[in-house]
Biopython code that builds the backbone (N, CA, C, O; Angstrom):
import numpy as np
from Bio.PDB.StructureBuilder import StructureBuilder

atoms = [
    (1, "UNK", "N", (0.837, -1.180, 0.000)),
    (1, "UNK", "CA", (0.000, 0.000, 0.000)),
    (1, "UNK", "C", (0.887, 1.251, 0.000)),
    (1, "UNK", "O", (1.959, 1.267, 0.606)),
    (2, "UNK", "N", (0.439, 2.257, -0.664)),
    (2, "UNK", "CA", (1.075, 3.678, -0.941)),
    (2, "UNK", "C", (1.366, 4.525, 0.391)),
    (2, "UNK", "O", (0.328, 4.202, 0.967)),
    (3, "UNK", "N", (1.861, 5.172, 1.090)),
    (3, "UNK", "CA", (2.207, 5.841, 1.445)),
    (3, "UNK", "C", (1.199, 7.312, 1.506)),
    (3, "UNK", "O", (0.942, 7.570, 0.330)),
    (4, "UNK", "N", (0.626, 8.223, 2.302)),
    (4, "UNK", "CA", (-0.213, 9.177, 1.896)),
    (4, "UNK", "C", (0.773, 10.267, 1.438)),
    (4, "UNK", "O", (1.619, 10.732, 2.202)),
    (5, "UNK", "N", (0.604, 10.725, -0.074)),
    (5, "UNK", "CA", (1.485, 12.152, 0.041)),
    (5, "UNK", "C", (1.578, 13.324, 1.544)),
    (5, "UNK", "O", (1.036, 13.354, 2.649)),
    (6, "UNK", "N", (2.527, 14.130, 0.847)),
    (6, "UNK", "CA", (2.423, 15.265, 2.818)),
    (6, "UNK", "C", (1.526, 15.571, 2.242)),
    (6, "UNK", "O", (0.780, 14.616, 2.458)),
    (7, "UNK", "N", (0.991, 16.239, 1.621)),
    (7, "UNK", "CA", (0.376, 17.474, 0.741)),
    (7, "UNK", "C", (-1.004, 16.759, 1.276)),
    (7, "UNK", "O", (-1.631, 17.396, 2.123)),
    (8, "UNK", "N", (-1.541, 15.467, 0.848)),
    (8, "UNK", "CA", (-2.752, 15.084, 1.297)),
    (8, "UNK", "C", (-2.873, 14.973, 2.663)),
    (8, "UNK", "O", (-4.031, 15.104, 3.060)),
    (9, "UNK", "N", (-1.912, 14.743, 3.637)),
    (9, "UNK", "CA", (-1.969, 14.373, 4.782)),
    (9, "UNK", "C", (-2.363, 16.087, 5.626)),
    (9, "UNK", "O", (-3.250, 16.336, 6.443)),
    (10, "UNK", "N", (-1.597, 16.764, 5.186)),
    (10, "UNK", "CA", (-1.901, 18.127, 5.392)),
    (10, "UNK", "C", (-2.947, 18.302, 5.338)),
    (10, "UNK", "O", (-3.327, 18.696, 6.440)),
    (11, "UNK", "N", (-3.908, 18.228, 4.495)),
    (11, "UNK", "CA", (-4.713, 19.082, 4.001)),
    (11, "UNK", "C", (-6.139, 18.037, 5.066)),
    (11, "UNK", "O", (-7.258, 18.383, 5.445)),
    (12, "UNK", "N", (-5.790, 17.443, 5.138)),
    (12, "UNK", "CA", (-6.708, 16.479, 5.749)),
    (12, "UNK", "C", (-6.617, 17.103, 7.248)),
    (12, "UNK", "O", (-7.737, 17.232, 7.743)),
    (13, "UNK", "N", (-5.507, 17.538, 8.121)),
    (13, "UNK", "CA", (-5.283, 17.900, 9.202)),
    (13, "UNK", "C", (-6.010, 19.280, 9.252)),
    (13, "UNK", "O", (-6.617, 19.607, 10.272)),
    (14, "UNK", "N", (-5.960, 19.993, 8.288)),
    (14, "UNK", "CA", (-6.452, 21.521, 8.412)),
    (14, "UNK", "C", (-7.295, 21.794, 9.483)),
    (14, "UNK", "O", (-7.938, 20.807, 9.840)),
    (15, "UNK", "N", (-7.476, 22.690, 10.036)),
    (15, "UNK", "CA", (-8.109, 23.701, 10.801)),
    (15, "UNK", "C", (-9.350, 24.376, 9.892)),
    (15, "UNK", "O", (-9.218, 25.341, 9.140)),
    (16, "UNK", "N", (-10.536, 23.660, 10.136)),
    (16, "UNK", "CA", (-11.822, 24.325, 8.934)),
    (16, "UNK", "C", (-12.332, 25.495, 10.179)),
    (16, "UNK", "O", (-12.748, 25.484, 11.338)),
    (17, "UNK", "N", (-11.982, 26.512, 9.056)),
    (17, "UNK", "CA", (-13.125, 27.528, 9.637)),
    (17, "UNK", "C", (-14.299, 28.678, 8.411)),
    (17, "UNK", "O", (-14.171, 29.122, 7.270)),
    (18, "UNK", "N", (-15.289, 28.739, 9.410)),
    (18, "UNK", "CA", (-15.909, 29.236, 8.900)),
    (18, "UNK", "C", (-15.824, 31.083, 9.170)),
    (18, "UNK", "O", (-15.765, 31.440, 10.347)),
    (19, "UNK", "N", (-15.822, 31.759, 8.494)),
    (19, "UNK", "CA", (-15.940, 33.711, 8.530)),
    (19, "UNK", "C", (-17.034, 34.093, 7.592)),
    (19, "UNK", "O", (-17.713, 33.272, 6.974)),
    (20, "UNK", "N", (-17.146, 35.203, 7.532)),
    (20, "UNK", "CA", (-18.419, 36.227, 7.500)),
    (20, "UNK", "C", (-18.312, 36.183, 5.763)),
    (20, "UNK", "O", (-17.302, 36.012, 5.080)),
    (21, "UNK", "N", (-19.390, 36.349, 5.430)),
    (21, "UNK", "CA", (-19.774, 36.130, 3.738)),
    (21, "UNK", "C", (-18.331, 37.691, 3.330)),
    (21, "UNK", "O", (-18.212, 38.675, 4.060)),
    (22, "UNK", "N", (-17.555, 37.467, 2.160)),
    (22, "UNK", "CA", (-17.048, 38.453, 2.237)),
    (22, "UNK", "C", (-17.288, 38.828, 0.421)),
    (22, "UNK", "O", (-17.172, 37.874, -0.349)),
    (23, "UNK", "N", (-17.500, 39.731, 0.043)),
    (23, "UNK", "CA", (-18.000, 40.233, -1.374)),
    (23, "UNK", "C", (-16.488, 40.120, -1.994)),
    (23, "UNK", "O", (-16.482, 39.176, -2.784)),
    (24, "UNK", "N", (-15.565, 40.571, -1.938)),
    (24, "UNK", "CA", (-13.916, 40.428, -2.375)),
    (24, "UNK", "C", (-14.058, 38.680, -3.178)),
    (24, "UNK", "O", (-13.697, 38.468, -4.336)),
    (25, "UNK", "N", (-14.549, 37.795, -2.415)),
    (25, "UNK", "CA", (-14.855, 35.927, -2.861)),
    (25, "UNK", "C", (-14.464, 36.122, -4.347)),
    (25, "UNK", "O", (-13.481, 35.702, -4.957)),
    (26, "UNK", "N", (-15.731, 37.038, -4.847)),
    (26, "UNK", "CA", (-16.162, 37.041, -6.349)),
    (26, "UNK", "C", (-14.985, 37.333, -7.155)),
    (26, "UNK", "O", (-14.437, 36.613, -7.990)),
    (27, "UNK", "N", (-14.653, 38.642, -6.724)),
    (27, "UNK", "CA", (-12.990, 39.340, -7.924)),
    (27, "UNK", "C", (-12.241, 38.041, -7.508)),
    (27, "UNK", "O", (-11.728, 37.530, -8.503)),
    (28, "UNK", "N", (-12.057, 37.490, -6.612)),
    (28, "UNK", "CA", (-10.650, 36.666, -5.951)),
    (28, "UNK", "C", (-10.879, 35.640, -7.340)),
    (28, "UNK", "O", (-9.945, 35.181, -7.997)),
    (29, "UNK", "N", (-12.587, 35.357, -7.667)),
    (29, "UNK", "CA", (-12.657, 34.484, -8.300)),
    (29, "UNK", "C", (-12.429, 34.594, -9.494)),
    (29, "UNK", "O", (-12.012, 33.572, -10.039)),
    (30, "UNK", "N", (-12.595, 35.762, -10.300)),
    (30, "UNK", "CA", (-12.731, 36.776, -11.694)),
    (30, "UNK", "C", (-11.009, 36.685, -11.984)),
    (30, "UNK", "O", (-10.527, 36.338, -13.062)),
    (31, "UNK", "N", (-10.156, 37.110, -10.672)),
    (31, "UNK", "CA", (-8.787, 37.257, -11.464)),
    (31, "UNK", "C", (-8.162, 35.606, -11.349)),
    (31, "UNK", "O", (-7.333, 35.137, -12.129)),
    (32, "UNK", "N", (-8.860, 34.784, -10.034)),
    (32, "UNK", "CA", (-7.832, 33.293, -10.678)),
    (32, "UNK", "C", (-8.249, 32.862, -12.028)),
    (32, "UNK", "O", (-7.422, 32.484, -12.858)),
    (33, "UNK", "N", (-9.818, 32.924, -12.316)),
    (33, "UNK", "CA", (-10.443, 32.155, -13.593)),
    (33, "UNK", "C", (-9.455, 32.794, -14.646)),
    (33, "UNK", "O", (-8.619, 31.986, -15.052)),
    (34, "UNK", "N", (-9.346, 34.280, -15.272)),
    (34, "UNK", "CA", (-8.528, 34.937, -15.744)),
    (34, "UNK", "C", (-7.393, 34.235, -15.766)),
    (34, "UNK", "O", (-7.110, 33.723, -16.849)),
    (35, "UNK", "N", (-6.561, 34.045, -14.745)),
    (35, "UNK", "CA", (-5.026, 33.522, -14.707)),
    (35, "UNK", "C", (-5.047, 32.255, -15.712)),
    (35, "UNK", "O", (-4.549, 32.156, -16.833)),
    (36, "UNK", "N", (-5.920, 31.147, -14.812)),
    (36, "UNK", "CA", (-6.070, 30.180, -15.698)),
    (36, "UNK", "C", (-6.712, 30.145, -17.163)),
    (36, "UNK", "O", (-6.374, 29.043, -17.595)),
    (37, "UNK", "N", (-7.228, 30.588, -17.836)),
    (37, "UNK", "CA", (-7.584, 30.883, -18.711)),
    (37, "UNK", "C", (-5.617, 31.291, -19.310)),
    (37, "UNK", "O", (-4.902, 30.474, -19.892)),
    (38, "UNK", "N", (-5.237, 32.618, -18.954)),
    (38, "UNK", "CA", (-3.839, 32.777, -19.680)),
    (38, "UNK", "C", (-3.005, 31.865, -19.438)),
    (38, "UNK", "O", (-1.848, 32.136, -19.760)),
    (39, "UNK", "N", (-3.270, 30.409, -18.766)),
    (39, "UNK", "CA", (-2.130, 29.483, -18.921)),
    (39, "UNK", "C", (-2.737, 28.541, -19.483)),
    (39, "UNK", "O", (-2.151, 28.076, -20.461)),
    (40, "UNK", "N", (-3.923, 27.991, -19.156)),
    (40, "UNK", "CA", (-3.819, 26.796, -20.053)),
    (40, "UNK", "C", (-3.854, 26.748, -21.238)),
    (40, "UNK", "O", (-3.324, 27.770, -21.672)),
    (41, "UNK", "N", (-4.175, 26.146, -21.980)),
    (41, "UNK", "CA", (-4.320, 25.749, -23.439)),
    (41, "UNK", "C", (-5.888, 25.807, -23.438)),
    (41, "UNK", "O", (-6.676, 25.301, -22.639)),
    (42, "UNK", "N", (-6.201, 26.840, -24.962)),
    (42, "UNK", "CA", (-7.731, 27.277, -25.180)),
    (42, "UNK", "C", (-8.563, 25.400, -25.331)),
    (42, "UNK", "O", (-9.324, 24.701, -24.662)),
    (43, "UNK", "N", (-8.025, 25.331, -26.251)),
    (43, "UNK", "CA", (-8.269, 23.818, -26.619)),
    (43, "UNK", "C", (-8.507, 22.875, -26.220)),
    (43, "UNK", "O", (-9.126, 21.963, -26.769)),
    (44, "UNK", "N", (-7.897, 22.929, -24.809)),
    (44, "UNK", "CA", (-8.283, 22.047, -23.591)),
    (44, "UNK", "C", (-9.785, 21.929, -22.900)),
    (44, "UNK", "O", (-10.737, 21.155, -23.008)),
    (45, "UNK", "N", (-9.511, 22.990, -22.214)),
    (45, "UNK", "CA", (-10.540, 23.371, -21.353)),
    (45, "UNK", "C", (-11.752, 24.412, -21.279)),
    (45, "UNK", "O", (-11.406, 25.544, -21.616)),
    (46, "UNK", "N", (-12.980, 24.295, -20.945)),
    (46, "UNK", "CA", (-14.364, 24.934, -21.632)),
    (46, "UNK", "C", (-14.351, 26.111, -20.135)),
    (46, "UNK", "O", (-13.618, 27.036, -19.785)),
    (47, "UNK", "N", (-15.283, 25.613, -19.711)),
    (47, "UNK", "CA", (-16.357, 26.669, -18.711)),
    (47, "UNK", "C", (-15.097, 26.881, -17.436)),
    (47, "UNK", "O", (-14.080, 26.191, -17.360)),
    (48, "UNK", "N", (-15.315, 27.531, -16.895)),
    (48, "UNK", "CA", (-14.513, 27.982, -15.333)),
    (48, "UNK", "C", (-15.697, 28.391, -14.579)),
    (48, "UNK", "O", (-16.402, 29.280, -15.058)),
    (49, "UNK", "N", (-16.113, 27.668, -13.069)),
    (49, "UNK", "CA", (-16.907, 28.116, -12.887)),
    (49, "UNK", "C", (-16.681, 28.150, -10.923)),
    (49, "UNK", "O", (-16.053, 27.469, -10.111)),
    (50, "UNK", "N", (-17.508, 29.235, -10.866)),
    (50, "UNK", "CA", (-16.816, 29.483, -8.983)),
    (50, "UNK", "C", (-18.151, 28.763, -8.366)),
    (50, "UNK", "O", (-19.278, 29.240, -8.498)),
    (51, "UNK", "N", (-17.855, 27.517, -7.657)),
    (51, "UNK", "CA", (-19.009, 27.014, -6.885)),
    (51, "UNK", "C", (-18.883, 26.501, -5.489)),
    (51, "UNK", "O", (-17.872, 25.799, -5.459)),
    (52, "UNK", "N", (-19.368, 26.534, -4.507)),
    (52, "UNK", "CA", (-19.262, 26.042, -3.077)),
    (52, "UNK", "C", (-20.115, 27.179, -2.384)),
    (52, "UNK", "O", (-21.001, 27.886, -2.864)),
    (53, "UNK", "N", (-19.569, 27.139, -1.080)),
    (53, "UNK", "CA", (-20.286, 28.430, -0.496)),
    (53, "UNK", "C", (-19.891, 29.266, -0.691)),
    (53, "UNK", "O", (-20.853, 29.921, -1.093)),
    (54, "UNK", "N", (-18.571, 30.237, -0.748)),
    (54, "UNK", "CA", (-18.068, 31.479, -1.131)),
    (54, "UNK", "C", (-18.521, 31.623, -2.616)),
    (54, "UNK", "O", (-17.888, 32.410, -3.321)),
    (55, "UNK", "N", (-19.671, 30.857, -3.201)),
    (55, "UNK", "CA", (-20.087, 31.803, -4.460)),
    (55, "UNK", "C", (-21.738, 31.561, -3.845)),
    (55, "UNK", "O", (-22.640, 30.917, -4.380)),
    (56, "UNK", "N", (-21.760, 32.238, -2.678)),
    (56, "UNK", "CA", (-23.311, 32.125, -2.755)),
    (56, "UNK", "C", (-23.136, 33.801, -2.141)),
    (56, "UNK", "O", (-22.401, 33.884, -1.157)),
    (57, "UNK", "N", (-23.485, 34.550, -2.429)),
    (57, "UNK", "CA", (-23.623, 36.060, -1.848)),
    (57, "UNK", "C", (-24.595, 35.736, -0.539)),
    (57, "UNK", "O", (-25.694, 35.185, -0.600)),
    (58, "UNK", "N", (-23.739, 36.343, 0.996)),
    (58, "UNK", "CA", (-24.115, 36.749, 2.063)),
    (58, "UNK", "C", (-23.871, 35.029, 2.862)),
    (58, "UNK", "O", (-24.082, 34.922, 4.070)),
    (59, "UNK", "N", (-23.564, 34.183, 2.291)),
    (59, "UNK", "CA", (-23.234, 32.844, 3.016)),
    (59, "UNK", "C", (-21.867, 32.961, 4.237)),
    (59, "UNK", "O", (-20.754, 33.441, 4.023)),
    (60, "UNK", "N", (-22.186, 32.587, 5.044)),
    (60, "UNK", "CA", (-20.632, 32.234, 5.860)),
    (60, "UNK", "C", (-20.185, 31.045, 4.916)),
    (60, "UNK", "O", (-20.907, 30.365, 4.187)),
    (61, "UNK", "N", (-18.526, 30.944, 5.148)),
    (61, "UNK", "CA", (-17.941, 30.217, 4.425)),
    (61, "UNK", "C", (-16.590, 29.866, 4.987)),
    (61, "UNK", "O", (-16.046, 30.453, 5.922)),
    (62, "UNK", "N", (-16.064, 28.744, 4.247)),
    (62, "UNK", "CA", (-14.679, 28.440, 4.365)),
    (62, "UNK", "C", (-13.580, 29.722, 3.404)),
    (62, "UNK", "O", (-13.580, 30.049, 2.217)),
    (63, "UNK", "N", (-13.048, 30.007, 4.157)),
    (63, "UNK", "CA", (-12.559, 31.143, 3.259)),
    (63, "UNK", "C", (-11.706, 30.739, 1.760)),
    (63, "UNK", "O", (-10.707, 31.411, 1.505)),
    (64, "UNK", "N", (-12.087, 29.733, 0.876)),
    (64, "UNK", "CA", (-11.599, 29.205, 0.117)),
    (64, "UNK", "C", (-12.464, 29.065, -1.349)),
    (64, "UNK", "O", (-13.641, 28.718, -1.445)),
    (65, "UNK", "N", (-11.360, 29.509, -2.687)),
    (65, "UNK", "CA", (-12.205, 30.006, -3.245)),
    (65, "UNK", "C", (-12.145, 28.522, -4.575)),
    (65, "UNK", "O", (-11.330, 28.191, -5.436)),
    (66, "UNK", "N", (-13.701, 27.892, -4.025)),
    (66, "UNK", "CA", (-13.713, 26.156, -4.835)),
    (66, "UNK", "C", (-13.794, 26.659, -6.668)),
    (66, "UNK", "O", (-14.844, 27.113, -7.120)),
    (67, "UNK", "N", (-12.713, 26.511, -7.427)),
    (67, "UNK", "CA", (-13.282, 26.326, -9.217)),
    (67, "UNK", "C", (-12.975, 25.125, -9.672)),
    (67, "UNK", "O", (-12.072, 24.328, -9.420)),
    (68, "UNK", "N", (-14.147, 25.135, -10.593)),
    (68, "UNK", "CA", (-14.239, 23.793, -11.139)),
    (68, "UNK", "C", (-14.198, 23.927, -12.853)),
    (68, "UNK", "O", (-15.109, 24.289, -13.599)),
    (69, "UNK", "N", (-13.119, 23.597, -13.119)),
    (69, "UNK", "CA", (-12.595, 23.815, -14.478)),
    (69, "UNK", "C", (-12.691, 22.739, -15.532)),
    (69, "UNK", "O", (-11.844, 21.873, -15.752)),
    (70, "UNK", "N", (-13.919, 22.928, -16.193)),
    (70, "UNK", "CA", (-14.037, 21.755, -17.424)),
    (70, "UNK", "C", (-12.987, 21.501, -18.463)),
    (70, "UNK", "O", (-12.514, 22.326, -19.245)),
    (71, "UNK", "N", (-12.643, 19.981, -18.324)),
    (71, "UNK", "CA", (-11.163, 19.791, -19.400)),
    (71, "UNK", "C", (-12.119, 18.914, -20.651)),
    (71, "UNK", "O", (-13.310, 18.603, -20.632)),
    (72, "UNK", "N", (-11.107, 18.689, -21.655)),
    (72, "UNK", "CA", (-11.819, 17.728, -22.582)),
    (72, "UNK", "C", (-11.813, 16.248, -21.967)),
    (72, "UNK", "O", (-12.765, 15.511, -21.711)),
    (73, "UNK", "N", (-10.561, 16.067, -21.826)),
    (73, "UNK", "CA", (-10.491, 15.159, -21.149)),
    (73, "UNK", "C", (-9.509, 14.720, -19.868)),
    (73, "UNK", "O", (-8.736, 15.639, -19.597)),
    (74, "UNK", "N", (-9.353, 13.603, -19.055)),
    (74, "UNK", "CA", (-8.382, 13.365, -18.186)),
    (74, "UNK", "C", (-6.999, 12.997, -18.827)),
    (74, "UNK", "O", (-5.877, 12.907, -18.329)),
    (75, "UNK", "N", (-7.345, 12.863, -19.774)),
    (75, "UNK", "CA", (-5.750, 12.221, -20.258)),
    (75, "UNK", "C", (-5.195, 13.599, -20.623)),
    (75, "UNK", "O", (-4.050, 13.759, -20.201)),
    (76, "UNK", "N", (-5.759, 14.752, -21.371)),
    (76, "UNK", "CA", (-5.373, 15.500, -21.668)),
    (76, "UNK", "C", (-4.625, 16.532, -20.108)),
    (76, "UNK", "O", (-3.497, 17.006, -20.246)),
    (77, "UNK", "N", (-5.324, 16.733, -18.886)),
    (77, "UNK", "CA", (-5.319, 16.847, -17.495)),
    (77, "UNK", "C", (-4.002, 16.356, -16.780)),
    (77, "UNK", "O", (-3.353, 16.988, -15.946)),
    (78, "UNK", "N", (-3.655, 14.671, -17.450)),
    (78, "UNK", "CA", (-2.546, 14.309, -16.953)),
    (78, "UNK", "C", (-1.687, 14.643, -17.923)),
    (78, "UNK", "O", (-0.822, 15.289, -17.332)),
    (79, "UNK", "N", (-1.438, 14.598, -18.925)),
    (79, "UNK", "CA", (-0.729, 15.155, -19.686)),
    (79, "UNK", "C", (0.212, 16.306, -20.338)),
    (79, "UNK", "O", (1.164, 16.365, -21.116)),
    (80, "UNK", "N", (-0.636, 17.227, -19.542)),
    (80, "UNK", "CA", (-0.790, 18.820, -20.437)),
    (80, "UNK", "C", (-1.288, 19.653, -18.980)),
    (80, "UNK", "O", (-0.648, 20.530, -18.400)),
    (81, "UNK", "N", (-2.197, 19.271, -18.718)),
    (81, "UNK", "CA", (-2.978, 20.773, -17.859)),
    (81, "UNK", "C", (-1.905, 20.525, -16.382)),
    (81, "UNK", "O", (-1.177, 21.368, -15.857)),
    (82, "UNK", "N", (-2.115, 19.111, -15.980)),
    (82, "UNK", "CA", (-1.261, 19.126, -14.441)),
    (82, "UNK", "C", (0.552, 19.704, -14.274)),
    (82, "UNK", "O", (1.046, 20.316, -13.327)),
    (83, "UNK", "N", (1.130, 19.302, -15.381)),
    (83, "UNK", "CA", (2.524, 19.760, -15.357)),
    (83, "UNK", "C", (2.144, 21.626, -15.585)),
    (83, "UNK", "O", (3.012, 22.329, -15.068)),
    (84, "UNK", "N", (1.317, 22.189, -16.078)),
    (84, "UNK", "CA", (1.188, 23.346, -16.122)),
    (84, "UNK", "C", (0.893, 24.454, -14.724)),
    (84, "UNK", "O", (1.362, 25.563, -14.468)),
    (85, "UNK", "N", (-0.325, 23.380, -13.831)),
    (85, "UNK", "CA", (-0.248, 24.015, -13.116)),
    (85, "UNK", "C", (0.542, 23.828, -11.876)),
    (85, "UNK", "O", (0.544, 24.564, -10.889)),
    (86, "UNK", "N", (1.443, 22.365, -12.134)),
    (86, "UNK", "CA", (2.465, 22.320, -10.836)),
    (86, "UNK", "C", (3.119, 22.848, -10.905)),
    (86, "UNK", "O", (3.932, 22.997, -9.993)),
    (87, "UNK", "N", (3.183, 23.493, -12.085)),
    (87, "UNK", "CA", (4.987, 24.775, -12.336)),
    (87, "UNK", "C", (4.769, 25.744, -11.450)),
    (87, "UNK", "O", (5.555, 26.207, -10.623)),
    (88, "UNK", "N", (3.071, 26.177, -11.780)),
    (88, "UNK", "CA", (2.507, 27.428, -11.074)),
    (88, "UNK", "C", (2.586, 27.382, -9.400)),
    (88, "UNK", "O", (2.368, 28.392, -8.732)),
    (89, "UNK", "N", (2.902, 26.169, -8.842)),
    (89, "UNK", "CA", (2.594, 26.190, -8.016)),
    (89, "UNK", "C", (1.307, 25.481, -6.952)),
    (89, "UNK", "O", (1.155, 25.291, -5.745)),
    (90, "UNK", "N", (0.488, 25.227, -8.295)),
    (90, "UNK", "CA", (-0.762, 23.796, -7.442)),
    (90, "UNK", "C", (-0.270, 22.800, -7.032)),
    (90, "UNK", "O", (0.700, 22.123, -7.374)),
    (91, "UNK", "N", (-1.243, 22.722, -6.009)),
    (91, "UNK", "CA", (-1.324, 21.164, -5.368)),
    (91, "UNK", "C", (-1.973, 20.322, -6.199)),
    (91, "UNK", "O", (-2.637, 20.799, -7.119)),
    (92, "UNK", "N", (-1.888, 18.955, -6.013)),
    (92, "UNK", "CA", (-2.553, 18.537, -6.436)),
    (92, "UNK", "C", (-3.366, 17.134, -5.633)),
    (92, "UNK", "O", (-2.713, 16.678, -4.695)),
    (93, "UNK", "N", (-4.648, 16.464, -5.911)),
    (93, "UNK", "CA", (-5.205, 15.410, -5.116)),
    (93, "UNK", "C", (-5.665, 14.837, -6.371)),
    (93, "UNK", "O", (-6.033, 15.526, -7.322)),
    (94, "UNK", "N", (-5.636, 13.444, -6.362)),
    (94, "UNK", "CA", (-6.123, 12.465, -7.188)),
    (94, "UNK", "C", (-6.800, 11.535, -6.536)),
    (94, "UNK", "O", (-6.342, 10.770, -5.688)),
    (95, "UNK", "N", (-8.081, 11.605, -6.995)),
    (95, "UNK", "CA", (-9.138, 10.092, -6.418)),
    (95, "UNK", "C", (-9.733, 9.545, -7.957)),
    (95, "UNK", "O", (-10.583, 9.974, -8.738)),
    (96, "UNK", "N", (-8.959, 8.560, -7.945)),
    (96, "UNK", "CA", (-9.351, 8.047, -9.381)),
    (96, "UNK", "C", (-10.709, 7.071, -8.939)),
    (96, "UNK", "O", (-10.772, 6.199, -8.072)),
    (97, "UNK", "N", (-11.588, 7.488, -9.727)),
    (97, "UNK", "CA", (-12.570, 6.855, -9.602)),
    (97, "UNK", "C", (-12.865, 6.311, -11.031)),
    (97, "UNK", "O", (-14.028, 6.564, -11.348)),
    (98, "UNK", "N", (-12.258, 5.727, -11.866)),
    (98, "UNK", "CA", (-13.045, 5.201, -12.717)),
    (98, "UNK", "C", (-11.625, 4.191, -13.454)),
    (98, "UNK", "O", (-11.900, 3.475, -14.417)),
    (99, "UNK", "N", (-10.166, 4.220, -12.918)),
    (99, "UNK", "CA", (-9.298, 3.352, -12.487)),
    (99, "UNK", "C", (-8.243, 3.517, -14.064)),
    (99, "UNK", "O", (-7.388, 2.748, -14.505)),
    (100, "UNK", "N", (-8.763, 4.874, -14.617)),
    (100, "UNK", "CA", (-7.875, 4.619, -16.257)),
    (100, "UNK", "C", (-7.226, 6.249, -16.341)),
    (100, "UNK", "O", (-7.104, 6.782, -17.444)),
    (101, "UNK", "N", (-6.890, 6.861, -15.266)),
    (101, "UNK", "CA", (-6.204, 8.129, -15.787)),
    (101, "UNK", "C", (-5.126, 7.907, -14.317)),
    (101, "UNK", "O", (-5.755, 7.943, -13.259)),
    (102, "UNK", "N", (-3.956, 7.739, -14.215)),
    (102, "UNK", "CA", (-2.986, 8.523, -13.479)),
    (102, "UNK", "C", (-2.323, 10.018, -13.053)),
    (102, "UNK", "O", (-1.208, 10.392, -12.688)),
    (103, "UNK", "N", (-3.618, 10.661, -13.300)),
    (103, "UNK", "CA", (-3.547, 12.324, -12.926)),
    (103, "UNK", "C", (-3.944, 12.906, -11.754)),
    (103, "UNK", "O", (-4.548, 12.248, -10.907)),
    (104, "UNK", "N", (-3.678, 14.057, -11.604)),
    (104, "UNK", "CA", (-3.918, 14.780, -10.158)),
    (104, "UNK", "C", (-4.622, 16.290, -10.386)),
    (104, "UNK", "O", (-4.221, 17.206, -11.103)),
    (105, "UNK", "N", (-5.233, 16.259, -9.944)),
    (105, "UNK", "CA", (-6.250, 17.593, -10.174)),
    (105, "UNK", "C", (-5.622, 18.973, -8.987)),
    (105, "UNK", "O", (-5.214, 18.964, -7.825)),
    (106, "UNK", "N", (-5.798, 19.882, -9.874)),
    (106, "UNK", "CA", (-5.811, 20.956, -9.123)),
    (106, "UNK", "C", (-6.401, 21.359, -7.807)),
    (106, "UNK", "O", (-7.610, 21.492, -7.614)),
    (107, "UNK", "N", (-5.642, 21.509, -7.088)),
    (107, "UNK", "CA", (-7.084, 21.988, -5.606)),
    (107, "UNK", "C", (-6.840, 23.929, -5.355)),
    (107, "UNK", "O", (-7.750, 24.759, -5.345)),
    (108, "UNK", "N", (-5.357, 24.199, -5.182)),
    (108, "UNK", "CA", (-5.099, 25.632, -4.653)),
    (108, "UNK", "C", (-3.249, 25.912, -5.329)),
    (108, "UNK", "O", (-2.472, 25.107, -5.842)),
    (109, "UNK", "N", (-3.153, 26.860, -5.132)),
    (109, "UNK", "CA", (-1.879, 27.152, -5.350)),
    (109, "UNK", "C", (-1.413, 28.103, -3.861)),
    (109, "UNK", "O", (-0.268, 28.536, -3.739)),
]
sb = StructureBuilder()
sb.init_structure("model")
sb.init_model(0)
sb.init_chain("A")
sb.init_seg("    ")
for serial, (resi, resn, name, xyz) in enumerate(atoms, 1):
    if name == "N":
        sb.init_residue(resn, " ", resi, " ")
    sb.init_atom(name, np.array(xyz, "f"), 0.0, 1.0, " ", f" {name:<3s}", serial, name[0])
structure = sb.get_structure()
């Protein structure tokens, strides 16, 4: 059996808290979608979209801003999109659920 990366083991330990709905959520969300958009590849990937509680206006929340970035595919993800954004600096978590891509998805940078 594997070993847990730190990175997952971390993130699993965190300290969840919740703070006051904060309007800033939205731009935080406007300039990462932006970023990503100027790195990945057009070709890749479709919609960018900000969802959890910090995209609900006036919600308390985890101060963390959840996007969920449509790719074409996972192979393309392991291939192409993940070495792009580990340069940048993402983490990454992989729960393969369907047992045919060896990739790791973006969570935060």
């Amino acid at each position: 059996m594997n070993a847990t990366p730190r990175h997952v083991e971390r993130a699993l330990h965190e300290r969840v808290e919740i703070v006051p709905y904060d309007p800033a959520w939205r731009a935080r969300f406007d300039d990462e979608a932006a970023r990503l958009r100027a790195l990945l590849p057009a070709e890749l990937i479709g919609r960018i979209e900000h969802f959890g509680s910090t995209a609900v206006p006036g919600l308390a929340a985890k101060p963390i801003i959840d996007m969920l970035v449509e790719v074409r595919s996972m192979e393309a993800v392991a291939q192409r999109i993940a070495p792009i954004l580990k340069r940048e600096g993402y983490e990454y978590f992989w729960r393969d659920v369907s047992g045919n891509c060896p990739a790791s998805l973006p969570t935060s940078r």
